[in-house]
KEDO-799850 format. One record per residue: residue in three letters; z, x, y of N, C-alpha, C in turn. Coordinates in steps of 0.1 Angstrom, whole numbers, plus 2048, in hexadecimal, padded with zeros to 3 digits. Last residue first. Example, Ala and Ser with C-alpha at 12.3 -4.5 7.8 and 13.67 -1.06 7.14 Angstrom:
% KEDO-799850
+---------+------+--------+---------+-------+---------+----------+------+--------+---------+
! residuo ! n_up ! n_east ! n_north ! ca_up ! ca_east ! ca_north ! c_up ! c_east ! c_north !
+---------+------+--------+---------+-------+---------+----------+------+--------+---------+
!     SER !  847 !    880 !     7EA !   847 !     889 !      7F5 !  84F !    881 !     800 !
!     ALA !  84E !    884 !     7C7 !   84E !     87B !      7D3 !  84E !    884 !     7DF !
+---------+------+--------+---------+-------+---------+----------+------+--------+---------+
//
This chain:
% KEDO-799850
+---------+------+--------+---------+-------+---------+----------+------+--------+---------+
! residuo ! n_up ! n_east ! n_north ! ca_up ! ca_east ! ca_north ! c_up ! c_east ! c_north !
+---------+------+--------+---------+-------+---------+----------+------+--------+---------+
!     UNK !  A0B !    55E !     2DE !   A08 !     560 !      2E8 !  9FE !    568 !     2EF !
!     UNK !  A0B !    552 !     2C2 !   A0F !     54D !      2CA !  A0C !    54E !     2DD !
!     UNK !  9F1 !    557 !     2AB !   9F9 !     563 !      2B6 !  A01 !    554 !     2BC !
!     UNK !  9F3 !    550 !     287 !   9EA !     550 !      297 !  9F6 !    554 !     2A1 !
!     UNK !  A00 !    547 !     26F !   A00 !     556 !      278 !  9F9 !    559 !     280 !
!     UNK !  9F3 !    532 !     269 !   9FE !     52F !      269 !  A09 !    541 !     273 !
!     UNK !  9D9 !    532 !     25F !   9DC !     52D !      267 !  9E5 !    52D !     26E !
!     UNK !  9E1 !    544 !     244 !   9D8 !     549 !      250 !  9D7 !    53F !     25F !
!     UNK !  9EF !    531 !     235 !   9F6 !     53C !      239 !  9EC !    544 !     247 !
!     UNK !  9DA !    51C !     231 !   9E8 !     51A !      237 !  9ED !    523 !     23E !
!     UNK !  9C8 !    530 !     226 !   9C3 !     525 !      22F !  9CE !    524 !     23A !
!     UNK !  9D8 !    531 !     20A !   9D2 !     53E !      216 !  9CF !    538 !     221 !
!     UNK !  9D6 !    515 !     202 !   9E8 !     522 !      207 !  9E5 !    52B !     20E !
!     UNK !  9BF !    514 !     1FB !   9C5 !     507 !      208 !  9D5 !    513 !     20E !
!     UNK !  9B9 !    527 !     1ED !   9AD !     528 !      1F6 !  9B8 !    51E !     205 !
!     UNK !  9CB !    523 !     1D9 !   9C8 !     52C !      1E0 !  9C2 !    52C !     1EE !
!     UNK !  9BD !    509 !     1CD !   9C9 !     50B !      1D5 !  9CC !    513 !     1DB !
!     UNK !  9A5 !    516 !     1C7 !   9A7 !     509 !      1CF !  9B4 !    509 !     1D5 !
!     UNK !  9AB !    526 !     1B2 !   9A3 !     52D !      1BF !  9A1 !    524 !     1C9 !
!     UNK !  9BA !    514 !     1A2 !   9BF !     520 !      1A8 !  9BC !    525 !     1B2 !
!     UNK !  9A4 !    50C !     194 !   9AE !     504 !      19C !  9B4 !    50F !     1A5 !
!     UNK !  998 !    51E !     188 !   98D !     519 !      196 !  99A !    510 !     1A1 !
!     UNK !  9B0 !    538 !     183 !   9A6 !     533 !      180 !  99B !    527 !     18A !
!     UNK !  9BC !    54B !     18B !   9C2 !     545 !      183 !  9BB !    53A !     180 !
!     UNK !  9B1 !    55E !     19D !   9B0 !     567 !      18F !  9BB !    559 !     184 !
!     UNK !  9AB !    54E !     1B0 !   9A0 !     54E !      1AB !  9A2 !    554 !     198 !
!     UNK !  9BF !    556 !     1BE !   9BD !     549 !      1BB !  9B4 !    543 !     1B2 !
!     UNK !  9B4 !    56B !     1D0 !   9C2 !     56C !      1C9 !  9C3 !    561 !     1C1 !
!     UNK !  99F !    55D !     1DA !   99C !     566 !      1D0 !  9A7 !    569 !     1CA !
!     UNK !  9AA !    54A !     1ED !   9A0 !     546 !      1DE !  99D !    551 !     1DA !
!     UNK !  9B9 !    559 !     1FE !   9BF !     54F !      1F6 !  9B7 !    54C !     1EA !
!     UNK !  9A6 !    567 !     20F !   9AD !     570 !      203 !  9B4 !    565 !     1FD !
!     UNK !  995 !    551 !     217 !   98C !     55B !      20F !  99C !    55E !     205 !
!     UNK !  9AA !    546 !     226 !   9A7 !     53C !      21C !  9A0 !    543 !     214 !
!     UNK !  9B1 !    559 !     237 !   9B8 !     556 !      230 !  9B9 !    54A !     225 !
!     UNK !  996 !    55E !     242 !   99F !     566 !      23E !  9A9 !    564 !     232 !
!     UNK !  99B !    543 !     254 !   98E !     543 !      24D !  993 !    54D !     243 !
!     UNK !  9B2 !    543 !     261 !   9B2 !     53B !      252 !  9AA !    53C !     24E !
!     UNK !  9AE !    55B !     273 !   9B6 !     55E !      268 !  9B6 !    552 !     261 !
!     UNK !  99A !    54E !     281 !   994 !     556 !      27B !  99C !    559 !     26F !
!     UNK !  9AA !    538 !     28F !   9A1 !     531 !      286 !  997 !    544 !     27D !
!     UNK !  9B8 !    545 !     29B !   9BE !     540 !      28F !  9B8 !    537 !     288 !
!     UNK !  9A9 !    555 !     2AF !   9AF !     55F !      2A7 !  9B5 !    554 !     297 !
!     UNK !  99C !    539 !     2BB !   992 !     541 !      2B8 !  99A !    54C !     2AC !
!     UNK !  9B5 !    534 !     2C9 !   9AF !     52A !      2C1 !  9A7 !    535 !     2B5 !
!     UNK !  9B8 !    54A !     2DB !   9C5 !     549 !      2D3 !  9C0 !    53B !     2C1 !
!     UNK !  9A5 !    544 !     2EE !   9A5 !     554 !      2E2 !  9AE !    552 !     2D4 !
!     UNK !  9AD !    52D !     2F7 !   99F !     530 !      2EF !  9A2 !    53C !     2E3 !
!     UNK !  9C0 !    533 !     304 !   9C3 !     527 !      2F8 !  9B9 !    52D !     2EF !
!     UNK !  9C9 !    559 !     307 !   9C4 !     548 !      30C !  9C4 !    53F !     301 !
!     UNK !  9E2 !    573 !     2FE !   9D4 !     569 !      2FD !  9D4 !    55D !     305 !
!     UNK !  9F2 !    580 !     319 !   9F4 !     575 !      311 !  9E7 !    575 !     30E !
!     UNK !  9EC !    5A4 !     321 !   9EE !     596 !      323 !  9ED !    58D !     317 !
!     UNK !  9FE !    5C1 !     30B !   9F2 !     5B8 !      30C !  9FB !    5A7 !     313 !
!     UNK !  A19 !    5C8 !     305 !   A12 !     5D0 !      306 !  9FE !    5CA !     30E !
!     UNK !  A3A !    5C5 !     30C !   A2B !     5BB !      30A !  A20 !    5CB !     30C !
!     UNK !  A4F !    5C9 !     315 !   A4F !     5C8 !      305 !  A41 !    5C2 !     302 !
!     UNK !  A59 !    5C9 !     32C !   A59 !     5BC !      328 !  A56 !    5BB !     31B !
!     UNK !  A4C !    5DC !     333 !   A5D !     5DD !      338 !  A62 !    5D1 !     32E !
!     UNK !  A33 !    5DB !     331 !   A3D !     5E2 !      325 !  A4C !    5E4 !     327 !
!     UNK !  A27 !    5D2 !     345 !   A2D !     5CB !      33D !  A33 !    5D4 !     330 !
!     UNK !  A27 !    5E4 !     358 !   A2E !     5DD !      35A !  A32 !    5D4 !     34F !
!     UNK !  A1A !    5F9 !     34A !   A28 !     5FE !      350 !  A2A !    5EF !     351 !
!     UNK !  9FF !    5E9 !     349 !   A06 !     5EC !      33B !  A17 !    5EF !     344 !
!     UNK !  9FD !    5E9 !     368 !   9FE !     5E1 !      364 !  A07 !    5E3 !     351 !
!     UNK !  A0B !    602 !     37F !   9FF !     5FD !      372 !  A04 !    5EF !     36A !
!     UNK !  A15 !    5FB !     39B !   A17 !     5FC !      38F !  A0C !    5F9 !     384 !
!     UNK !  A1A !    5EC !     3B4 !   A0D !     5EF !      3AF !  A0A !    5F7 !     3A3 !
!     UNK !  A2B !    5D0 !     3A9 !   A2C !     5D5 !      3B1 !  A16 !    5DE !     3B2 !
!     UNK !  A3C !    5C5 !     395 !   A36 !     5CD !      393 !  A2C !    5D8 !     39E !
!     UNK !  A4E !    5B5 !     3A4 !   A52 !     5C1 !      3A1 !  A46 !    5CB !     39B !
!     UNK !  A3C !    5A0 !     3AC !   A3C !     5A9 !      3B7 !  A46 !    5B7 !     3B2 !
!     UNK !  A35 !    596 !     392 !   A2B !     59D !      399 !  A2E !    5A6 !     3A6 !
!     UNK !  A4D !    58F !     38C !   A48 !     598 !      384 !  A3E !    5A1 !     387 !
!     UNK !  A50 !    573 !     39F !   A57 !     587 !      3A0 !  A52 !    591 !     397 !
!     UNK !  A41 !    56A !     39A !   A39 !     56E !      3A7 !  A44 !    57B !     3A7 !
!     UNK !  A2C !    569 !     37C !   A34 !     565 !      385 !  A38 !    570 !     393 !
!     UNK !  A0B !    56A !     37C !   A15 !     573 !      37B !  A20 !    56A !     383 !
!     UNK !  9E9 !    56D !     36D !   9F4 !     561 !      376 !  9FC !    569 !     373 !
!     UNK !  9CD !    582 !     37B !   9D6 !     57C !      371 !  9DF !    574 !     378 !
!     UNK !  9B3 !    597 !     385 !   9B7 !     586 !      389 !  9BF !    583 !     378 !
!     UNK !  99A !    5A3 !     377 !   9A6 !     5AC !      37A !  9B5 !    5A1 !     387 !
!     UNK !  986 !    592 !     375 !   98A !     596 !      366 !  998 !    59E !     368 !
!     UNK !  97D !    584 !     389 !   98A !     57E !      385 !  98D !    587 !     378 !
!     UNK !  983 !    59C !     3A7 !   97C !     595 !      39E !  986 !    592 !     395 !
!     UNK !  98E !    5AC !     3C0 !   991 !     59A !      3BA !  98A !    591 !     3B0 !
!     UNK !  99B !    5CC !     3AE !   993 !     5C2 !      3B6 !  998 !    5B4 !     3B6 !
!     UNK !  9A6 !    5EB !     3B3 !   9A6 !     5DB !      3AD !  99D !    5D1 !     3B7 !
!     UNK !  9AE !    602 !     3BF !   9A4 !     600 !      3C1 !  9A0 !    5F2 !     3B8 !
!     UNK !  9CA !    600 !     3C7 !   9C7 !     608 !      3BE !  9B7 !    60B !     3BB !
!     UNK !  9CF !    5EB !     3D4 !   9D2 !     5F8 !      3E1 !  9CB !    605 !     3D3 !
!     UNK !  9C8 !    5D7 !     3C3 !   9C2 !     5D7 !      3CF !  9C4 !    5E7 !     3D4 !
!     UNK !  9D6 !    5DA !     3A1 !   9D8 !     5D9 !      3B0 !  9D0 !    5E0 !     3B5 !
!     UNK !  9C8 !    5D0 !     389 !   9C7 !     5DD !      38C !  9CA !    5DC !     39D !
!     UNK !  9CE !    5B7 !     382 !   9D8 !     5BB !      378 !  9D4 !    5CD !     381 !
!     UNK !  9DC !    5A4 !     39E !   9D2 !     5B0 !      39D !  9DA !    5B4 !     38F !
!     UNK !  9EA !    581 !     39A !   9E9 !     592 !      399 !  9E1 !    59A !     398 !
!     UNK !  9F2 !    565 !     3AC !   9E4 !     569 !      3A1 !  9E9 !    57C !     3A4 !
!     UNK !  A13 !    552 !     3A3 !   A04 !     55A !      3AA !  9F9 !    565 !     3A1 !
!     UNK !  A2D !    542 !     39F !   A1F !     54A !      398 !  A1A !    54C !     3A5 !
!     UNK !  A4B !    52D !     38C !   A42 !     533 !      39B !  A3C !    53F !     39A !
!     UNK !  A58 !    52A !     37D !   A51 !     52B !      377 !  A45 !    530 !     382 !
!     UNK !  A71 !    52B !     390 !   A76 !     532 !      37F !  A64 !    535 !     37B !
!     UNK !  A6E !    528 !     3B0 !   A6C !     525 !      3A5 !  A6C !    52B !     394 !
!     UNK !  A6B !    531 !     3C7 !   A78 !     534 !      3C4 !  A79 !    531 !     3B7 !
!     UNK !  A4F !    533 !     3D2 !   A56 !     545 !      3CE !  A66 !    540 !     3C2 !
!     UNK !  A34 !    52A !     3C6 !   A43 !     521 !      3C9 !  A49 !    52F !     3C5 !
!     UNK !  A1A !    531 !     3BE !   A1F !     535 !      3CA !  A2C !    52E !     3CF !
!     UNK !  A15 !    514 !     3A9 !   A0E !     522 !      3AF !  A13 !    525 !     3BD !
!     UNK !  A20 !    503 !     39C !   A2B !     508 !      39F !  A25 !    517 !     3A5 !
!     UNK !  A0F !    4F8 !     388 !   A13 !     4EF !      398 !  A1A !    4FA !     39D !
!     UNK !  A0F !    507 !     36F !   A00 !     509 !      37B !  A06 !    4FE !     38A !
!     UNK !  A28 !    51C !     36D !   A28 !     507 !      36F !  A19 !    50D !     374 !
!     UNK !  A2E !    536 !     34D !   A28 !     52D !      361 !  A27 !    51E !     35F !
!     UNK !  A40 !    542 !     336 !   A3A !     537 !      339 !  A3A !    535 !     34B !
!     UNK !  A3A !    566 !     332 !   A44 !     558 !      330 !  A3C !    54E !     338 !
!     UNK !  A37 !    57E !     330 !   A31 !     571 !      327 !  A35 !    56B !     326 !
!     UNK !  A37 !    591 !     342 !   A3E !     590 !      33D !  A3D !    585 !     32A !
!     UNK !  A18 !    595 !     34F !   A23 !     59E !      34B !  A2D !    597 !     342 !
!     UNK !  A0E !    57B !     350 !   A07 !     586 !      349 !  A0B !    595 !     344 !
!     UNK !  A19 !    55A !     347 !   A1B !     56C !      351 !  A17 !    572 !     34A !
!     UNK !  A04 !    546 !     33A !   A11 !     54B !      33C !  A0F !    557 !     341 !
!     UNK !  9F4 !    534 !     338 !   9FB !     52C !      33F !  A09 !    537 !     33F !
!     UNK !  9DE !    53E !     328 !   9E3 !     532 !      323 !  9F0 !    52C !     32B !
!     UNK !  9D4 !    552 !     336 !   9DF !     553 !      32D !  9E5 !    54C !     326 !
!     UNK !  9BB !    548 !     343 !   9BB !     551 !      33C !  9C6 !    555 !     330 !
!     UNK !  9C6 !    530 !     352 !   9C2 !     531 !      343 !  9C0 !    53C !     339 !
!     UNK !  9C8 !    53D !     36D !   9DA !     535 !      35E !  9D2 !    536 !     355 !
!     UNK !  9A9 !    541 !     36C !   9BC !     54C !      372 !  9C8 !    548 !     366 !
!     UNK !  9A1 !    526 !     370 !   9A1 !     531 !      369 !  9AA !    53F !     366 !
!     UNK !  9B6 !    51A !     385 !   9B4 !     514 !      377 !  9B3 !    522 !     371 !
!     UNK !  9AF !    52A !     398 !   9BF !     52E !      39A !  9BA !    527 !     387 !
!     UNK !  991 !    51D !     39A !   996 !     52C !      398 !  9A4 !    532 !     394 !
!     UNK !  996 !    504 !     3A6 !   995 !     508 !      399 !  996 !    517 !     390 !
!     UNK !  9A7 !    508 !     3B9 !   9AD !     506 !      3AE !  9A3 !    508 !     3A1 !
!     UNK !  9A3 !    526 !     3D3 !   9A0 !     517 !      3CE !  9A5 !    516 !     3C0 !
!     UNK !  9BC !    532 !     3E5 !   9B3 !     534 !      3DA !  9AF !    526 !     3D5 !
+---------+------+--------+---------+-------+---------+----------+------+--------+---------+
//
């Protein structure tokens, strides 16, 4: 598989198993013996009618992937307590720049009932606090 493609693949999750959510090497594509060693996953396996397009294309370490087997994908990852793949950097940017927008709004109005100073500091504490609860993964 060419790299830039395998690129978009790891990025989707920001570089982690799509089952499990633990951290991939992007060097480490196809090293079976490797802790961080990956390959690209049908989240809807091939024999199932899945395709090779990239929206159903994830990174999976390579046992996770071969336990999973042809297994639905949610089955596989709810062994693992995951219910959804990792966000990407982007999505993951995009969700903690929404929650400080959010959380600067409800900061200055809570902030607001102590007067203009108030709705200023508010506005920086809500800001903080909404930043500060972006998804990890």
């Amino acid at each position: 598989m060419e790299r830039e493609r395998l690129q978009k693949i790891f990025r989707k999750t920001d570089g982690n198993c799509h089952i499990c959510h633990k951290g991939l090497n992007f060097l480490n594509y196809g090293v079976l013996g490797a802790s961080s060693g990956w390959e690209v996953e049908h989240s809807k396996a091939k024999s199932n009618g899945g395709s090779d397009r990239l929206h159903n294309l994830f990174p999976a370490h390579i046992t996770c992937n071969r336990e999973k087997g042809t297994l639905h994908t949610r089955t596989a990852r709810s062994k693992h307590g995951h219910t959804r793949a990792p966000y990407s950097k982007s999505k993951k940017q995009r969700i903690r720049n929404n929650n400080t927008a959010a959380g600067t709004v409800i900061g200055g109005l809570v902030g607001s009932l102590l007067g203009p100073v108030g709705a200023f500091v508010g506005a920086g504490i809500g800001a903080a606090i909404g930043n500060s609860s972006s998804p990890k993964k």
